[in-house]
C-alpha positions in Angstrom: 2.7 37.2 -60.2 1.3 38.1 -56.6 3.5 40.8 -54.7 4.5 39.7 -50.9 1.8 41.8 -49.7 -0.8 39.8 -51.4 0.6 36.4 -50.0 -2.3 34.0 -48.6 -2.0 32.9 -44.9 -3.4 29.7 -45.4 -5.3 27.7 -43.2 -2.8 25.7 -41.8 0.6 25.7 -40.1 4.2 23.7 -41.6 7.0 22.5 -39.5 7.3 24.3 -36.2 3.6 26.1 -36.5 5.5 28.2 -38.8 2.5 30.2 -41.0 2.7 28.5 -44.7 1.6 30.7 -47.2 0.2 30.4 -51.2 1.8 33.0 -53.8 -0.9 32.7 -57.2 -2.8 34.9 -59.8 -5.5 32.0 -59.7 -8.1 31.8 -57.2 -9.5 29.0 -58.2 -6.1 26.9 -58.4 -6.2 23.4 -56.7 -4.6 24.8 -53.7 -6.8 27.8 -53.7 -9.7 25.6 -54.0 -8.2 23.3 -51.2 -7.4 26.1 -48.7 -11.0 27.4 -49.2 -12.4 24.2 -48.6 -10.7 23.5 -45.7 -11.4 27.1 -44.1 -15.1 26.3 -44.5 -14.4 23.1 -42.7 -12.5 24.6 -39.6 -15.5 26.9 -39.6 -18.1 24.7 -39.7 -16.1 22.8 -36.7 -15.9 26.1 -35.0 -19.8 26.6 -35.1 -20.4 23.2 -33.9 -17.7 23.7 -30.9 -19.8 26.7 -29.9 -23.0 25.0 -30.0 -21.7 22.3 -27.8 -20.1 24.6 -25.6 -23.2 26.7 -25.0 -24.9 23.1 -23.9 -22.2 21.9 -21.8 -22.7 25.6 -19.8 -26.2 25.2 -19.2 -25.9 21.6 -18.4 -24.8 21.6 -14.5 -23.9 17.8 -14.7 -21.2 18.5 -17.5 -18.2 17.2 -15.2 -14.9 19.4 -15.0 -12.6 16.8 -17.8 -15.6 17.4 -20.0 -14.8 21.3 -19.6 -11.2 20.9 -20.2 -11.8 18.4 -23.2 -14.1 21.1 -24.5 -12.1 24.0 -23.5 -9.1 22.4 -25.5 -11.0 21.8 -28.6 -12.2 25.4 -28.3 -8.5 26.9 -27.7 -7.9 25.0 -31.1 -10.7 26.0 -33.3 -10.5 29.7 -32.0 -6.7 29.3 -33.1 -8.2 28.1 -37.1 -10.8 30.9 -36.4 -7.9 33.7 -35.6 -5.9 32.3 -38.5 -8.7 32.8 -41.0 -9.2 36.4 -40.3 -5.8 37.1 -40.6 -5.6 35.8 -43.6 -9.0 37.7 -45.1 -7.9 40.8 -43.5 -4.7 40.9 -45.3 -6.5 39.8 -48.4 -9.4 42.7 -48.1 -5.4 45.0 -47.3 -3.9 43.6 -50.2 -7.3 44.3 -52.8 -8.7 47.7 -51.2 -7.0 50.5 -53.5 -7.9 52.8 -50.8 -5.1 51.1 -48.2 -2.4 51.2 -51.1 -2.9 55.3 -51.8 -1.3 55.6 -47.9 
């Protein structure tokens, strides 16, 4: 059985944004499986937002709801992005013997 410590922030949020997290011994459960998958997604969705966000910079047309369309979707993905890292950095905490000898 997992300790608290080595709790998995998941990738998404439950009722009230609240963080939802996964407590198993199996990384390769189906929810495992399905919060890695849907990280990758959010990430490939980040890099894709950044690419079109570089473009809409250099393009001196892109009009100012474009920007704030963009912006938005930006805010949102850096908020997956920010959620993801918390999660691996507690993960790399929870596994580094080094951080537990403190």
């Amino acid at each position: 059985m997992t300790t608290p410590n080595e709790l998995r922030l998941l990738p998404w949020s439950g009722p009230g944004d609240k963080p939802c997290y996964l407590s198993t011994d199996d990384p390769d459960s189906y929810m495992s499986r399905l919060a890695d998958n849907i990280e990758a997604i959010q990430l490939s969705t980040a890099s894709a937002l950044l690419e079109e966000g570089t473009e809409a910079l250099d393009d001196r047309h892109t009009s100012l709801d474009e920007m704030r369309c963009l912006v938005k979707e930006l805010t949102g993905a850096l908020r997956d992005i920010f959620r993801i890292a918390t999660s691996r950095g507690h993960l790399l905490t929870a596994s580094d013997p080094r951080e537990s000898a403190y």
